[in-house]
N, C-alpha and C positions, 0 to 999 in steps of 0.2 A: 738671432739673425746674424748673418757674419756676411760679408766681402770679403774680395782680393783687399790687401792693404789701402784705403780708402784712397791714398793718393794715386795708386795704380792701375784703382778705378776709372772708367770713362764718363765723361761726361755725356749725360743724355738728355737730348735736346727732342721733344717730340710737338712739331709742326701743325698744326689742322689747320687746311683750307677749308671752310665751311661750304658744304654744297658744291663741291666740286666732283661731279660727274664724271665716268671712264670717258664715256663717249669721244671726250675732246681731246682727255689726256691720257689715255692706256692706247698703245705704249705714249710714253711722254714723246711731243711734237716739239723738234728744237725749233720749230719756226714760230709756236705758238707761247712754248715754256721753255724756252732754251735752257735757263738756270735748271728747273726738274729735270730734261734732258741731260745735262751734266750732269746731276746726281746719280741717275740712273745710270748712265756711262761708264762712271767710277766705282758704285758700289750694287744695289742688287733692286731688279722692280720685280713687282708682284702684279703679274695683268690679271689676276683671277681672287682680288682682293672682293670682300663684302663685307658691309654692316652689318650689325646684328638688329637695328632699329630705321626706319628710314627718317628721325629726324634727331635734333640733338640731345632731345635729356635723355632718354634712353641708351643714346649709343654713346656717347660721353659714358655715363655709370658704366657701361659695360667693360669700355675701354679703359678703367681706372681699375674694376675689379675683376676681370675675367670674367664673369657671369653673365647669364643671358636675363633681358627685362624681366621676365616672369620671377627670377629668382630676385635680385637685384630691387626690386619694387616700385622704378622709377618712371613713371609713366603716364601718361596723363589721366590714369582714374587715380593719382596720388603725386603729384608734381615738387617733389623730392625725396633724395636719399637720404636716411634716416642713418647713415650710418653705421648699421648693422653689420656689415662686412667689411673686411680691412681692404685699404688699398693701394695699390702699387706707392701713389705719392708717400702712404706713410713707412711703407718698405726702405725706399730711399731714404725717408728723412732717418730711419731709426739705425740704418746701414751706416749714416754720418755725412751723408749728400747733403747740401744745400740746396733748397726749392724753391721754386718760385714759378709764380703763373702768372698771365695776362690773359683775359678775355674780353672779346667786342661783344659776345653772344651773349643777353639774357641772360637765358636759362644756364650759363656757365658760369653762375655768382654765388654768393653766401645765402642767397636768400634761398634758394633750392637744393642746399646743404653738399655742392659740388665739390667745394675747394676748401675745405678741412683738411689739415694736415701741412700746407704750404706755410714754409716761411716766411716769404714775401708774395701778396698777388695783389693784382692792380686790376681791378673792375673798370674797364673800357666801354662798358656795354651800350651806355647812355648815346652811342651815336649811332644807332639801329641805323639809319640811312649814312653807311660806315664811310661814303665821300664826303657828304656835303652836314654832317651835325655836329651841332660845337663840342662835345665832348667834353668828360669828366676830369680833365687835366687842369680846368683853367685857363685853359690861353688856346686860342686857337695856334698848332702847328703852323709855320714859315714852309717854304718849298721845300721836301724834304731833303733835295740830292742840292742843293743851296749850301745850305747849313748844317750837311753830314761832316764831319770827320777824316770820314772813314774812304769815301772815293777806290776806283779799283776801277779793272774793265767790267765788274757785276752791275756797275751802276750807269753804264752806258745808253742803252736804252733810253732808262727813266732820264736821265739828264738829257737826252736826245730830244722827248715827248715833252718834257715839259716845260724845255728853254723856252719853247713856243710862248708860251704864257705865263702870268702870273699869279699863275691857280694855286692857292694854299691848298694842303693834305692832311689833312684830319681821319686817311684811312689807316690802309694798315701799315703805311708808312711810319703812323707816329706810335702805332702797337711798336715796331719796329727798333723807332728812337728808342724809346721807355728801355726796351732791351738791351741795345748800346751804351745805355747810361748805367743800367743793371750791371753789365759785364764792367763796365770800367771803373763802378764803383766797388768791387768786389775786394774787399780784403783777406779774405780767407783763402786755404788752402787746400780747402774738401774741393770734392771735385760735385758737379751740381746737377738737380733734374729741374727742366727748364721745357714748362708746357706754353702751349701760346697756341690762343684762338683766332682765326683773322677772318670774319662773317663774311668777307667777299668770297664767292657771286652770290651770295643770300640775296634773294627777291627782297626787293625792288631794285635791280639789274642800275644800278647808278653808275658807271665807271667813270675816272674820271676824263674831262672832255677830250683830251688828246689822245688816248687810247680808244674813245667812242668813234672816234673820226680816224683814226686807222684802223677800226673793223667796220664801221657800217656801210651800208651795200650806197652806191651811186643815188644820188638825187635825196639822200636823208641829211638832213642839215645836225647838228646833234641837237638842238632845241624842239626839232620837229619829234625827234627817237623820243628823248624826255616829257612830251606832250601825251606818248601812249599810257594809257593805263595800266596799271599793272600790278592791283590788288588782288591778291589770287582767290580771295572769297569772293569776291566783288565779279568773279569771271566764273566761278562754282555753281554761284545762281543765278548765270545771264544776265546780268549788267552791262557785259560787251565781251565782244568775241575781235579774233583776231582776222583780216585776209591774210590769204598766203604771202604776201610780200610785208604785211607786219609782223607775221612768225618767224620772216627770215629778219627782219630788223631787232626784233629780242634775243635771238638767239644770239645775234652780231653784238648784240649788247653785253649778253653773257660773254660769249668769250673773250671780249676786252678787259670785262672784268677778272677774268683768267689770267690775263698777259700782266693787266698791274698787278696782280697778287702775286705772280712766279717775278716781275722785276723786285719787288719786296724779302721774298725769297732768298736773291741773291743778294740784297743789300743784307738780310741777316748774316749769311753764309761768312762776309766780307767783315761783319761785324767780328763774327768768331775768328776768325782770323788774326784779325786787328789784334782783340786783346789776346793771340798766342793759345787760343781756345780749340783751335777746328782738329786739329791732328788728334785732340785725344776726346773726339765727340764721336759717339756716337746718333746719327740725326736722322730722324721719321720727319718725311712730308707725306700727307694723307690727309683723306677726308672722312669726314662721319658718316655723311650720307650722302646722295646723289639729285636727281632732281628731275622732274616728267617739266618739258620746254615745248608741251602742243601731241605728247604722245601721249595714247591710249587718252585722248581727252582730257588732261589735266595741266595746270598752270602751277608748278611746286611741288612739293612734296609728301602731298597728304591723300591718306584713304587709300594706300597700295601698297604690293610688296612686288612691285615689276621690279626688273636688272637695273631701270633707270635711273631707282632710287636708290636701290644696292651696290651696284656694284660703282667701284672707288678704284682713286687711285693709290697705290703706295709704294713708296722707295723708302730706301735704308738704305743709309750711308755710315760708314765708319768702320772699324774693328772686323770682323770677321768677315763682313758684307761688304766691303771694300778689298777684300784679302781675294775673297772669291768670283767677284764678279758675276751673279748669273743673273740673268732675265728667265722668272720662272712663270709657269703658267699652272702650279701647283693651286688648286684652293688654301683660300686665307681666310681664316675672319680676323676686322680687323681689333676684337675685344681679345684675338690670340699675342697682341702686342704685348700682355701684360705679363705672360710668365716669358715669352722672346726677350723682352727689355731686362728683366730678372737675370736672366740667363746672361745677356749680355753686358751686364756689371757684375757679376758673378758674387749675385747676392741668395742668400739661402732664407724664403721665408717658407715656414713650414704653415701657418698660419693661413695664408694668402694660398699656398699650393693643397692647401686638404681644401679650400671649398670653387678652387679652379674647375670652370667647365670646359676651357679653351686649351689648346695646345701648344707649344712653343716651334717656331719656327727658325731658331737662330741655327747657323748652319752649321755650328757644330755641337749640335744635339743629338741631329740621325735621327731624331724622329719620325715616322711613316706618316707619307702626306694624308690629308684628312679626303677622307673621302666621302663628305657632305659638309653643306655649311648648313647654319638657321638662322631664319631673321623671324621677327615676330612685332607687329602691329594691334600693339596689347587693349588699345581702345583709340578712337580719333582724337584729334587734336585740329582743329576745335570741335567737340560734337554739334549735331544736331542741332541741340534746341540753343545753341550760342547763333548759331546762325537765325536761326526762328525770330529772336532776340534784336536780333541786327540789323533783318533784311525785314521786307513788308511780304516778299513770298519766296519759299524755300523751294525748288523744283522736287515732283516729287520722285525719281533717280536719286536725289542724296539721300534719300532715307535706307538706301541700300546699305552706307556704307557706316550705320551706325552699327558697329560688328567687328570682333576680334579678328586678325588675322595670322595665321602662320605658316612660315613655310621651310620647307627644305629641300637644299640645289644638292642636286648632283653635276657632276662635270657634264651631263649629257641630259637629263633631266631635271624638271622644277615641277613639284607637287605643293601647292596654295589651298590651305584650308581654311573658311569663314564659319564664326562661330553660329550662322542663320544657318548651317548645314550646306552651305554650296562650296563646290572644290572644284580645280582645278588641274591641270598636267598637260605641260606644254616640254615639245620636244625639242629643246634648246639648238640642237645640230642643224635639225630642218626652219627651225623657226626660233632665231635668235632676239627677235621684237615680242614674242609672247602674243600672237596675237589669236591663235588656233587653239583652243581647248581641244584636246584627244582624249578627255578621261574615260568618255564611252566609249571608246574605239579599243581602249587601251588598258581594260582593267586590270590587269596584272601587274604590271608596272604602277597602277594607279592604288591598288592595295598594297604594294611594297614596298613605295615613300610615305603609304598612311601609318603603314605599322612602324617603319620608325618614324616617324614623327611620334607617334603614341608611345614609342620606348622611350625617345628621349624627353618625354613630358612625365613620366612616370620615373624618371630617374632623380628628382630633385624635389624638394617643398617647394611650392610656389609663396613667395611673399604675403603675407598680409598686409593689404598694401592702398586701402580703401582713402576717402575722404580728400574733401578739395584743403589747398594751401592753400591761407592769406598772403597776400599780394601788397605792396605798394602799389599806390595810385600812379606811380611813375612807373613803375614795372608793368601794370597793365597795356599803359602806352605803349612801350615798348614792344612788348607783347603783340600788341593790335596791329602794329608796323610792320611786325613781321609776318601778320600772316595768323597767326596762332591764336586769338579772339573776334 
């Protein structure tokens, strides 16, 4: 494995907003993400990015090894990676990079074999309600733009929203810190990969108050917004439903929580900065998967392969993508990060590139744009009888959706297949909400995304990849918090 001479290496810094949806931010809204806005400005956005998984252990694995779940194994009829395929992290570290990870998320720990290969990572996970939980540090975080540092016009905003008050930040504020302290403690001369998860907007929509209260709509007090319910199982099997004017009050919730995570953003950016870091970084903001907020009937992001939960946002900033400037609208997956990233520290693993499914996007490869993505929905999370389990009655609609799913976008069509035999094909152009099946109308087209999809399911061993993980009883919690038991 070889690089440019390590020092002349860039540093690569890759971002995940958890659950951060196009919807709000393709293209990025400088009114909503001003700081992604800037990035995107300076270096290159990708409006036609996708997951390969619509939640996170899947598309996390993906994103580490270039592979799609099926091959990869990671999924919830087997809820960790095993390790079996190399990945990008240990590329870096064997290249002479320095690594290190931060995760708020779960399922982004040691316990589901994620973050193997990191020299430093810091499991932040423990405050699943990522505003308001004490968290794995010890001490609850002080205000963060208080007691930064680092200051700049990046942190204006946040120093704006939260002069107001005296609300300590335990979100991804103190992800944030931990990295400023990371960066300043660094004595070394390698140059570093530096992942970082930040579970805002993850359901349970918490932003924090002063951010709630400059997006929620007229007459919502923020204690009243906080009062909604908004367990997404608890809403699966009609426990409550939303009127139209609390759909718009969650939604207002969401993207508050959007706007403190893009102010966090820029207090990173600032960070790199500070320590003499940003010039020679290369930096991915994106998300893993997306999220259904009242569409096609769902609260979160489980049992679909809609755009809702697919399609993502993603900018790249630095080196080439800084040089060039383009806003492309080319298909991405974003599991194609991981030979892009390769490429763009010009590191050569032959290992990691003989079992790549994904193609590299760095612009000066020249590689021909892809002309389909896949995402795949390898079994639910949480099945069926978790619910059965839970609830005293399960409607019976969810029994639908105990069933594989896969699918493959073209720029102009989506063919959806369930492993109960039922499919789908929706014509993106005319109907970009998905909400029209044409498969009967349309069978030619409908046998031409099936056969490849059956090419490219036939092109790989699928994992063996059975049997449930053991859990910590505090992992379960967590777990349940979010959604996912």
């Amino acid at each position: 494995m070889t690089a440019t001479s390590p020092r002349d290496a860039p540093n690569i810094v890759l971002f995940v907003m958890d659950t951060m949806r196009a919807a709000e931010t393709v293209p990025a809204d400088p009114e909503l993400t001003p700081n992604l806005a800037a990035l995107a400005d300076a270096g290159a956005e990708y409006t036609s990015a996708f997951a390969t998984a619509p939640w996170t252990l899947p598309s996390h694995v993906s994103l580490f090894t270039g592979t799609y779940p099926s091959k990869h194994g990671a999924h919830a009829d087997h809820t960790r990676f095993d390790g079996s395929l190399p990945t990008i992290v240990d590329a870096f570290a064997d290249a002479g990079y320095d690594t290190a990870g931060v995760s708020n998320n779960v399922w982004i720990t040691d316990e589901f074999g994620v973050v193997d290969g990191f020299g430093a990572f810091r499991d932040d996970s423990e405050r699943t309600d990522a505003w308001s939980g004490a968290g794995s540090w010890g001490h609850r975080a002080t205000n963060a733009v208080r007691r930064s540092r680092l200051g700049g016009p990046t942190f204006e905003r946040l120093r704006r929203l939260l002069s107001r008050t005296n609300e300590p930040d335990d979100g991804a504020a103190a992800t944030v810190d931990w990295i400023a302290e990371w960066l300043d403690g660094r004595d070394s001369e390698a140059p570093f990969f530096l992942f970082a998860n930040c579970i805002e907007p993850h359901l349970e929509y918490r932003p924090p108050p002063a951010y709630a209260r400059e997006y929620l709509p007229e007459g919502w007090s923020y204690d009243r917004a906080m009062a909604l319910r908004q367990d997404p199982r608890e809403f699966d099997v009609g426990l409550f439903d939303y009127t139209d004017e609390e759909w718009d009050v969650v939604r207002s919730l969401y993207r508050a929580e959007i706007a403190y995570l893009d102010a966090q953003l820029g207090r990173l950016r600032a960070a790199l900065e500070a320590s003499g870091e940003w010039e020679d970084t290369v930096f991915v903001a994106m998300s893993d998967h997306g999220e259904n907020i009242g569409e096609h009937g769902f609260l979160g992001h489980q049992y679909s392969l809609y755009d809702t939960v697919l399609h993502v946002p993603l900018v790249v900033h630095g080196g080439e993508f800084t040089e060039r400037q383009v806003r492309s609208d080319r298909l991405v997956q974003t599991a194609d990060l991981a030979p892009t990233l390769l490429d763009a520290a010009g590191i050569d693993a032959p290992a990691l590139y003989e079992g790549f499914q994904t193609e590299s996007f760095h612009p000066g490869v020249g590689d021909p744009p892809r002309s389909q993505v896949i995402a795949e929905y390898v079994r639910p999370r949480p099945p069926i009888d978790v619910l059965e389990e839970k609830f005293d009655h399960v409607p019976e609609r969810l029994y639908d959706y105990q069933r594989t799913l896969r699918a493959v976008r073209t720029n102009g069509y989506k063919f959806v297949r369930a492993s109960d035999g039922n499919e789908w094909l929706y014509d993106l152009r005319d109907d970009p909400g998905e909400r029209h099946d044409i498969s009967a109308v349309n069978p030619r087209k409908t046998a031409e995304l099936a056969a490849s999809l059956d090419e490219w399911l036939g092109s790989f061993d699928e994992a063996d990849a059975d049997g449930s993980v053991d859990v910590s009883d505090t992992t379960e919690d967590r777990l349940a918090d979010l959604g996912y038991l």
